[in-house]
Every structure is written in structure tokens, then in C-alpha cells.
C-alpha positions as CSV (number, residue, x, y, z in Angstrom):
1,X,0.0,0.0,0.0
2,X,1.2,3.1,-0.9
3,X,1.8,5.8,1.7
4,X,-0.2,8.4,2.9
5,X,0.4,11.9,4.1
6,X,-2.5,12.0,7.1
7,X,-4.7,10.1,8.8
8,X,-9.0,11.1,8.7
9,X,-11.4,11.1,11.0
10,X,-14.2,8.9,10.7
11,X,-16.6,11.9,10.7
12,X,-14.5,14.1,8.7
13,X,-14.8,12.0,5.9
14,X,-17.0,13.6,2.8
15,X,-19.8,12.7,2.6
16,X,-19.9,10.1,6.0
17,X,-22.8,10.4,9.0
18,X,-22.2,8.8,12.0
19,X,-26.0,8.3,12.4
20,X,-26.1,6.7,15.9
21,X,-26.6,3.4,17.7
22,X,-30.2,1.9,17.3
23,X,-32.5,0.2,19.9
24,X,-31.6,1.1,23.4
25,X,-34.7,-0.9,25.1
26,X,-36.3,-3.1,22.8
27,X,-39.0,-4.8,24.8
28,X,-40.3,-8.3,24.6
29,X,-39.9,-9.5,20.9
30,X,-42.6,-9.5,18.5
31,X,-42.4,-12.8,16.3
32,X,-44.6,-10.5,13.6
33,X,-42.2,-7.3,14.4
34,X,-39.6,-5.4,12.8
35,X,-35.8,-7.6,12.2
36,X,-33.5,-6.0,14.8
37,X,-30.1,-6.9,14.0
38,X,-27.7,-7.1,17.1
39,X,-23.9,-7.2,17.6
40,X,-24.2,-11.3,17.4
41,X,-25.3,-10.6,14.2
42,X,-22.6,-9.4,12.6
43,X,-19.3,-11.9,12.1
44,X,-16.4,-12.3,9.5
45,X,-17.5,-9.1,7.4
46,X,-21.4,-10.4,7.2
47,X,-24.7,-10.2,8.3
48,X,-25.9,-13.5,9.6
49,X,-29.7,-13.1,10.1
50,X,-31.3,-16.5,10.2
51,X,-31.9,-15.9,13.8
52,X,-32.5,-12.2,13.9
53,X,-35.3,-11.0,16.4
54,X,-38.3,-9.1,15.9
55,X,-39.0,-5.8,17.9
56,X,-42.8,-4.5,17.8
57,X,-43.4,-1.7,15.5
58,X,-44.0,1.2,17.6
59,X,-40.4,0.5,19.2
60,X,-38.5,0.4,15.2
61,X,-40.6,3.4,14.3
62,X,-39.8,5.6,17.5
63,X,-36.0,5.0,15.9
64,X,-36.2,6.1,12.5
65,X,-32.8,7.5,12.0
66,X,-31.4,3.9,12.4
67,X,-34.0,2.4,10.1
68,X,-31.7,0.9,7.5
69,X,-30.8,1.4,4.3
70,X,-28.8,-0.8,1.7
71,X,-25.3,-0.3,1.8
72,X,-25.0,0.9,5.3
73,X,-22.2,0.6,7.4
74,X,-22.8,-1.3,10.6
75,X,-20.2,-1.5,13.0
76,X,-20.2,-3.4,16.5
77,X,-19.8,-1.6,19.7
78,X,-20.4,-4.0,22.5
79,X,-18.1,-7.6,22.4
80,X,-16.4,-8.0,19.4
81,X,-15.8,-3.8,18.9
82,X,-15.0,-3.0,15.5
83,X,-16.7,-6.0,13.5
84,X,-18.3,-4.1,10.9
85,X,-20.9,-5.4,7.8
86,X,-22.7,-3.8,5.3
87,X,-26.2,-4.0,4.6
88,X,-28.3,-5.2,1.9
89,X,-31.8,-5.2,-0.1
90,X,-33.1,-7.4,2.4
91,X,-32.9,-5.4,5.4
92,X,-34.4,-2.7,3.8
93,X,-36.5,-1.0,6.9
94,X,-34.6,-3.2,9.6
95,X,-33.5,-1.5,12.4
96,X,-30.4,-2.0,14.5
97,X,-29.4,-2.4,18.5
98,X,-28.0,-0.4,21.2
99,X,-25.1,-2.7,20.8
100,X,-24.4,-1.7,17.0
101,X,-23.2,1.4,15.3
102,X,-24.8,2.6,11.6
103,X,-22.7,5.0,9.6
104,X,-24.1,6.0,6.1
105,X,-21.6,6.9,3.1
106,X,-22.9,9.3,-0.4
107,X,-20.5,7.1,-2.1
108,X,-20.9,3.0,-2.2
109,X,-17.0,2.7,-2.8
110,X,-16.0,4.6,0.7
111,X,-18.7,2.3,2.6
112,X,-16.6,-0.7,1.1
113,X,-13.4,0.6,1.7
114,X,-14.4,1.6,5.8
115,X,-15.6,-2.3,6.3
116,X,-12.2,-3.3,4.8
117,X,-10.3,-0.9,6.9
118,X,-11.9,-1.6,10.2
119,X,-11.0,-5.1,9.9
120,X,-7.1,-4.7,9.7
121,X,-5.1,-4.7,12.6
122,X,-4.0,-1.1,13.1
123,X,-8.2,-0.5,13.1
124,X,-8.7,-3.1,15.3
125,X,-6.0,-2.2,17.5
126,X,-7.1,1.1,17.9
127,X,-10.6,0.2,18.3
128,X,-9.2,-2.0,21.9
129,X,-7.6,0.9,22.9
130,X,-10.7,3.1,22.9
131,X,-12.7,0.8,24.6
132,X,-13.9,0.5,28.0
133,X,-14.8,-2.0,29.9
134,X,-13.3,-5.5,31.1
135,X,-16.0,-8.5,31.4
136,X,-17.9,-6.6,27.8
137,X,-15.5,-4.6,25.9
138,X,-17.9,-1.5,24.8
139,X,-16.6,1.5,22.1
140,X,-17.8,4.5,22.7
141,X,-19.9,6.7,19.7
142,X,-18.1,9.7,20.3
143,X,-14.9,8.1,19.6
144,X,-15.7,6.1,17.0
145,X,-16.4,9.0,15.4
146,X,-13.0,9.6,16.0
147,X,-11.3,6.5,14.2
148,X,-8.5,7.4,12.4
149,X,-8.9,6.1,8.4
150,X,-6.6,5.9,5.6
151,X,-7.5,6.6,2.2
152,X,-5.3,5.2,-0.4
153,X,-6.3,5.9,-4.2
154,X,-9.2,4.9,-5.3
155,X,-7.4,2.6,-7.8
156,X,-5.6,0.8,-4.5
157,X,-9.3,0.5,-3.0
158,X,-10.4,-1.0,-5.7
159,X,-8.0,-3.8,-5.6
160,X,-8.5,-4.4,-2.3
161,X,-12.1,-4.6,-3.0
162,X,-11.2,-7.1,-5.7
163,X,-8.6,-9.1,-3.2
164,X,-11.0,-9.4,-0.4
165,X,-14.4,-9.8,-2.3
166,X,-12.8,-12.6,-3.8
167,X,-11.9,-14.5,-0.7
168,X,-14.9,-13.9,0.9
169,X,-16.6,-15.2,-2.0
170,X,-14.9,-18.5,-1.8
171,X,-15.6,-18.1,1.9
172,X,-19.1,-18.3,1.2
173,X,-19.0,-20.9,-0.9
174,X,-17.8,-23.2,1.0
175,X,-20.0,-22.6,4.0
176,X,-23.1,-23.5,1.9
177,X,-21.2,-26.6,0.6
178,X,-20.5,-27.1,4.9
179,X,-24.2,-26.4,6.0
180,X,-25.8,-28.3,2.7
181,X,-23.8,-31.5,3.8
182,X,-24.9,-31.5,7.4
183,X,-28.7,-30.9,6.2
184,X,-28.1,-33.8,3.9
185,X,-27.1,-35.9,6.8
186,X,-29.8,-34.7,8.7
187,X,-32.1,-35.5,6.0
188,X,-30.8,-39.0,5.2
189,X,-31.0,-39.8,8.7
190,X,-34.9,-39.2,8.3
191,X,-35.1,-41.5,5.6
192,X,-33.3,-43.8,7.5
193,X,-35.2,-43.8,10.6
194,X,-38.7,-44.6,8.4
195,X,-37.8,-48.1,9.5
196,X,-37.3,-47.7,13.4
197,X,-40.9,-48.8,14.4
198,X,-39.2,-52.1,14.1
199,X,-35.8,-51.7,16.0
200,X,-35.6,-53.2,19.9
201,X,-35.9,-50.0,22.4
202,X,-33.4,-49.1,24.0
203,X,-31.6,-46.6,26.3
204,X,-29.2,-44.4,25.2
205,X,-26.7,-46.0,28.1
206,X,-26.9,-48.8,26.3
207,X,-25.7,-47.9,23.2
208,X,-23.1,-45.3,24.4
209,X,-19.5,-46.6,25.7
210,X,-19.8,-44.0,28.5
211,X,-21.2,-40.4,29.3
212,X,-19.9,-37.8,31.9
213,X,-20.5,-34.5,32.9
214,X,-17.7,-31.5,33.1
215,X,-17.5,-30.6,36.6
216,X,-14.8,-27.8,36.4
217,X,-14.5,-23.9,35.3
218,X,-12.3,-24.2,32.2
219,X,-9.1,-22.5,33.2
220,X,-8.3,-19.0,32.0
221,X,-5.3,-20.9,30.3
222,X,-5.7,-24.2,29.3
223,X,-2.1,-26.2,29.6
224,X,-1.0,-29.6,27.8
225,X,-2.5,-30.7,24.6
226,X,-5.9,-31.0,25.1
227,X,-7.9,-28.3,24.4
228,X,-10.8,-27.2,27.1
229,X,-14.5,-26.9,25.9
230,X,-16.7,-25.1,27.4
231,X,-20.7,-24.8,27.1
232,X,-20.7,-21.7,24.9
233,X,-18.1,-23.4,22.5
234,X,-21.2,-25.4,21.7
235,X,-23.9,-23.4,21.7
236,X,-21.4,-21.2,19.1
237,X,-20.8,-23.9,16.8
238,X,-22.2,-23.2,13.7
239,X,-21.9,-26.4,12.6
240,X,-21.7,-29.7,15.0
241,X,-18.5,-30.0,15.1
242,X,-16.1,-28.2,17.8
243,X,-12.5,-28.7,18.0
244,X,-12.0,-30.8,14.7
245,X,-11.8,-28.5,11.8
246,X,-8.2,-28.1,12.2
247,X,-7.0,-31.4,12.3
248,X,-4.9,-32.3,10.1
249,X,-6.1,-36.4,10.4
250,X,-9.3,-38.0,8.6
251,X,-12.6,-35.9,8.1
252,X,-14.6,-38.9,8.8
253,X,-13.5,-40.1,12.1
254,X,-15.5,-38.5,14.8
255,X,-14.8,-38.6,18.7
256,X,-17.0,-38.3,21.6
257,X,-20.7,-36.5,21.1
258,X,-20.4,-33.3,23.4
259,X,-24.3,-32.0,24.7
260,X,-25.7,-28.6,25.5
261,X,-29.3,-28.1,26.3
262,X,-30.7,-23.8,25.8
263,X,-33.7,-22.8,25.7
264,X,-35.6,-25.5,25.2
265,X,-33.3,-27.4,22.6
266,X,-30.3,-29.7,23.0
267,X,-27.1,-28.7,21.1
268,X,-24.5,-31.6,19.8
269,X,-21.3,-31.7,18.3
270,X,-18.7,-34.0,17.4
271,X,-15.0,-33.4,19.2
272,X,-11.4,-34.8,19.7
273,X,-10.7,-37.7,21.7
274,X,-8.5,-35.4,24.1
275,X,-11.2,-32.8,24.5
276,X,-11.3,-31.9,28.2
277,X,-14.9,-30.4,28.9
278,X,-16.2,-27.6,32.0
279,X,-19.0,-27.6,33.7
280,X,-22.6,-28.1,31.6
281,X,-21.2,-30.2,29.0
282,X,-22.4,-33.8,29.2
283,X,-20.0,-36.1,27.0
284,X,-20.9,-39.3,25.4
285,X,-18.9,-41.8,23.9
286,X,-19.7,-44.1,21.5
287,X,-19.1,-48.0,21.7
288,X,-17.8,-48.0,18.2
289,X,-17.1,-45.4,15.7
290,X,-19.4,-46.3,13.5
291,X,-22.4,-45.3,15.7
292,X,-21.2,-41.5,16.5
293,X,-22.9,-40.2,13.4
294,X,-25.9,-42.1,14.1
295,X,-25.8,-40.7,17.7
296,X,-25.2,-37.0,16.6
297,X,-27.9,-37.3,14.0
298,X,-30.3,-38.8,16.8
299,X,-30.0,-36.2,19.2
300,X,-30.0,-33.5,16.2
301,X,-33.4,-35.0,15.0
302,X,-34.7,-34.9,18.8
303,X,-33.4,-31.5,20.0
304,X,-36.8,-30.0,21.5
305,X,-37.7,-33.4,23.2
306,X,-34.3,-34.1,24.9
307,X,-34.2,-30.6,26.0
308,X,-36.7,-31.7,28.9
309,X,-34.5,-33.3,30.8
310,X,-32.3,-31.2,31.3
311,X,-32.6,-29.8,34.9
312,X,-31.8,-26.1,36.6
313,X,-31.9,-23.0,36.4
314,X,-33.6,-22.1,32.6
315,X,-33.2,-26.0,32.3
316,X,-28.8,-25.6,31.5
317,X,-28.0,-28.4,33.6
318,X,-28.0,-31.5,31.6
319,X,-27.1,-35.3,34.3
320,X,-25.3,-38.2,32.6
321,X,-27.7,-40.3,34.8
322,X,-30.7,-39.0,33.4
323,X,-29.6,-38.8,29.5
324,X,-28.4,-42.5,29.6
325,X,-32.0,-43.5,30.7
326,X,-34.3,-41.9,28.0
327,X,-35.2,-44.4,25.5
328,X,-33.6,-44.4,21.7
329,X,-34.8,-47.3,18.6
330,X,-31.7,-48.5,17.4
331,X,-30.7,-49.9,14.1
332,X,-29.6,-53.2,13.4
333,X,-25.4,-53.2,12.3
334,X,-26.5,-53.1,8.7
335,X,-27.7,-49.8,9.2
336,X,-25.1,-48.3,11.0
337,X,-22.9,-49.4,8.6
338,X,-24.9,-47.9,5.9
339,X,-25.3,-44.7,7.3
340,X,-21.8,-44.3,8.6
341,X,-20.5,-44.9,5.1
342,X,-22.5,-42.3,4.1
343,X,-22.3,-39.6,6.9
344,X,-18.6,-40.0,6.5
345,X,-18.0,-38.3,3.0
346,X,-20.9,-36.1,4.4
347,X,-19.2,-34.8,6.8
348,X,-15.5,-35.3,5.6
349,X,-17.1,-32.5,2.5
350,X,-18.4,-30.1,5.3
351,X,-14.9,-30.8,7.4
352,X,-13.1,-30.1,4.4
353,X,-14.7,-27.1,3.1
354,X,-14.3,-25.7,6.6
355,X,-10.6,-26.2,6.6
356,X,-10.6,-24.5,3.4
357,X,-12.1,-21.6,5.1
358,X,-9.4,-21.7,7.8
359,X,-6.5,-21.0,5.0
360,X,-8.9,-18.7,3.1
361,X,-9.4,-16.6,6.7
362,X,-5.6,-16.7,7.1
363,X,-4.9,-15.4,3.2
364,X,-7.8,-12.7,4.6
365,X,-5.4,-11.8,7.5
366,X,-2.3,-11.8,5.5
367,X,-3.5,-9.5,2.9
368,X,-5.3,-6.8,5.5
369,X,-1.8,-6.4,6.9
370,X,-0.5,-4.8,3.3
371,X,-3.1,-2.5,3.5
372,X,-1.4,-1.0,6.4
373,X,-0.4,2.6,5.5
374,X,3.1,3.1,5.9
375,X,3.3,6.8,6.7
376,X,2.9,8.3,10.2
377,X,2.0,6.8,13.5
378,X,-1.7,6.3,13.8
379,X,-3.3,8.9,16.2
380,X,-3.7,7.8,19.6
């Protein structure tokens, strides 16, 4: 990147408005209401708003300056400060959250080229030194409005549009070809399961080698080579799998099931054999590896029902004792063979797309780095 003479304010820029933050008390959701989007909702440079909430419509429409337009800027000031997405046709009249910042450009280009340049590291960096906070990192409006951007040439912007559009079109790519496989397992095991008014019943401590709860905090640092998993690593997942996607052995081999039950549904992932787990995970392990896809697909298909067993406060507590006695059909060992044959290169696509993703994220990371300006310090 070429250098440049001075650093600009955020709201100095031409033709910029720092608008505001949105939502400050959105009520009780309205499944028939106005999308909200939050700071959860925004990850990786996108909008991820298959699980957006509703506001009523009295609340969105006491907020009109943060009703949303295509092509705004939205940039995250509670958690993960800094994350910033831009806005599309379909959230046309959406509104945002107290967590999340909208900023509106005149020019299309300069909204493209501020998402760029808040995800490098000198952006980023400056962002954590702005913010306050230390359990919930928060950046302030007032000094966002202060963020210190460069502006190449609009010939160097566009290539970094080109650079990064390009990876994060891959990017996308392959997380359809990730999320399509697991529905296609999900959906197989459906077809499967057409049969299971004629398997023995059965509990699920039968058919499991073991299952254990967590009964420890994870540790601020985790030591050895086994990695800690914690509840929320989980929950997070955006595909069942947790702990896996980097390893460098087969796709197809899964470890022990890991279970989270949340609001009413029951969350499962494959892991690691070495995974260590905290407190609310409950940890099953299959008698053979050919019935851990079967297992994950099980408790996939019977999230909501599971779910009441679990015990606690807003039902997050989830006994060994009590999962190893609810009742499960299971398939003869022609079946399990069948379907772990085929969940295999299922899942060994999604793994492998993922990993993909992993060196695509690190090319991201790499390239964001040349767009660092090489001129003056930036402004504290």
C-alpha cells in the first residue's frame, strides 16, 4: 500500500454520517415485528440473520434514523468492537441495537473501503484501545467517530475490494457446501429412521460406551495438549463440530458426542478424543465409531424433546444419569454401517470445506496487513 500523508477522521470524511446506535430498550420481541439486528449478528464481514429478532413496531418506528438502508455501514460496539458489515436489499427497513453502530456513506466505494479498513489490525487495534470495559468490551460513539482512516487511491481500494471480495466469495461458498452436507445428513438420517418402528428399544446408556458431565470452570489458560470446551463453544458452533476442523487427520473419524441443552433445545457436536470439557457439558462416547454419526444425528433429530431433561436453572444443567435412561430405537449393524458410510464423506465434505475456510481466513489476515499505510503513526 502506498503511503499516505494524514490520517482522517471517521466523521470528517465527505460525505460520511455517524448516524447513531439503534435500539436502546427493545421490549419483549414480537415474532410478527420489525428484524433487529444485534452485535451477534454481525461476524467475519457479514450479516448472519437466520436468527435475527423481531421488535414490535411502535419501538423500530420511535428509531427512524437507524432504520436501515442498503449499503449501510454497521459496526459493532459492544463484544467483538470494531466487526463491521454492510447492509443489503433485504434489510431494507430493519433496524439495528444499542449494541451496534450505523454509519451512512454518499459514495458506495468509501462504505466498502471503511468495512475493509476496520478489519485490519491497526483499526482493530485502535478500536481496543478506545474501549472500555473489562468483562464486555464496549466502544464508545463519540470516539468512533474519532477512528483514524486511511485513504489510499481509489485505484488501490479497488484492488482491495477485488482481493477481499474474492476470498470472501470463496468463503461463502464453501460454507453453503458445509451447511448443505450437514442438512443432507440430517435429512438422510430421516429417511433412514422410516424403518425404526421395528428396532428393539433401548436406552441411550446402552448404546453409548460412557457419558460424563464437566465438573470444572475451564481455566483462564488451558495447559497440555488437550484443548478445554466449554458450554458456549457449543452453543457457538455453527456447525456440529467443535475442536476438529483443524486437524490435520481423517474428516470422517468422529470422537465423543459433546451435549448442551438452551432454551428449550439440545445442542451436539462432534469433538477430539482429548477434549477436556467444563461444567454443563455432558460427553458421550460411542461403543464404536461407527455409531457416533448415528448418535449426533439422533439427538439432532430430537433436540426440543431431549431438551426436557435437562434440569436447573432455565433448564442448562443436563445429568449423565438422566440422559443414559431416555429411551432411543436402534438400528440393526446393517444400518449403522450404511449410514456411517454415508455420513462420513458427508461430513468429511463439510470438514473439508471448513478447513478451506481456515487458510482462506488466514490469506484474509495476510493481505489486510498490506493495506497498512506506511506513513505516520496512527493517532492515539
Amino acid at each position: 500500500m502506498s503511503e499516505f500523508p494524514q490520517w482522517v477522521a471517521l466523521a470528517e470524511l465527505p460525505g460520511v454520517e455517524v448516524v447513531g446506535y439503534g435500539i436502546n430498550r427493545p421490549g419483549r420481541f414480537d415474532p410478527e415485528g420489525i428484524p433487529m439486528l444485534r452485535a451477534g449478528d454481525i461476524a467475519d464481514g457479514r450479516i448472519e440473520s437466520s436468527e435475527v429478532v423481531r421488535v414490535k413496531h411502535e419501538v423500530a418506528e420511535a428509531h427512524p434514523r437507524t432504520r436501515l438502508r442498503s449499503g449501510d455501514l454497521l459496526i459493532v460496539l459492544v463484544g467483538r468492537i470494531g466487526e463491521a458489515a454492510l447492509t443489503g436489499p433485504d434489510h431494507e427497513d430493519w433496524n439495528v441495537a444499542r449494541t451496534v453502530a450505523l454509519v451512512r456513506c454518499a459514495d458506495p466505494r468509501l462504505a466498502q473501503w471503511l468495512r475493509i479498513w476496520l478489519a485490519t489490525p491497526t483499526a482493530r487495534a485502535w478500536c481496543e484501545t478506545q474501549a472500555a470495559g473489562t468483562v464486555q468490551r464496549t466502544l464508545g460513539l463519540r470516539s468512533l467517530r474519532h477512528l483514524p482512516v486511511a485513504l489510499p487511491s481509489l485505484a488501490d481500494q479497488d484492488r482491495a475490494l477485488r482481493v477481499i471480495s474474492a476470498i470472501e466469495s470463496r468463503a461463502r461458498i464453501n460454507d453453503r457446501i458445509a451447511r448443505t452436507a450437514v442438512a443432507l445428513g440430517d435429512a438422510y438420517f430421516g429417511v433412514f429412521v422410516t424403518d425404526g418402528q421395528h428396532w428393539p428399544r433401548m436406552t441411550f446408556g446402552d448404546v453409548v460406551g460412557g457419558a460424563w458431565t464437566g465438573t470444572a470452570a475451564r481455566p483462564a489458560v488451558a495447559s497440555g495438549d488437550e484443548g478445554w470446551v466449554a458450554p458456549a463453544d457449543v452453543l457457538r458452533a455453527p456447525l456440529p463440530y467443535v475442536g476438529i476442523t483443524d486437524s490435520s487427520g481423517p474428516p470422517g473419524v468422529p470422537g465423543p458426542i459433546l451435549v448442551v441443552p438452551k432454551a428449550g433445545q439440545v445442542h451436539a457436536a462432534v469433538s477430539r478424543s482429548s477434549v477436556k470439557v467444563s461444567r454443563g457439558v455432558l460427553v458421550l462416547d460411542p461403543q464404536q465409531m461407527r455409531d457416533a454419526w448415528w448418535l449426533l444425528h439422533e439427538i439432532r433429530s430430537r433436540s426440543t424433546e431431549l431438551s426436557q431433561l435437562a434440569q436447573g436453572t432455565a433448564g442448562r444443567e443436563l445429568s449423565a444419569r438422566a440422559f443414559s435412561q431416555a429411551t432411543v430405537a436402534w438400528p440393526p449393524e446393517d444400518v449403522l454401517v450404511q449410514f456411517a458410510g454415508l455420513a462420513n464423506r458427508l461430513h468429511g465434505r463439510s470438514l473439508a470445506a471448513q478447513r478451506e475456510n481456515r487458510v482462506l481466513h488466514a490469506l484474509r489476515s495476510r493481505f489486510l496487513r498490506t493495506l497498512e499505510p506506511a506513513a505516520a503513526p496512527i493517532p492515539a
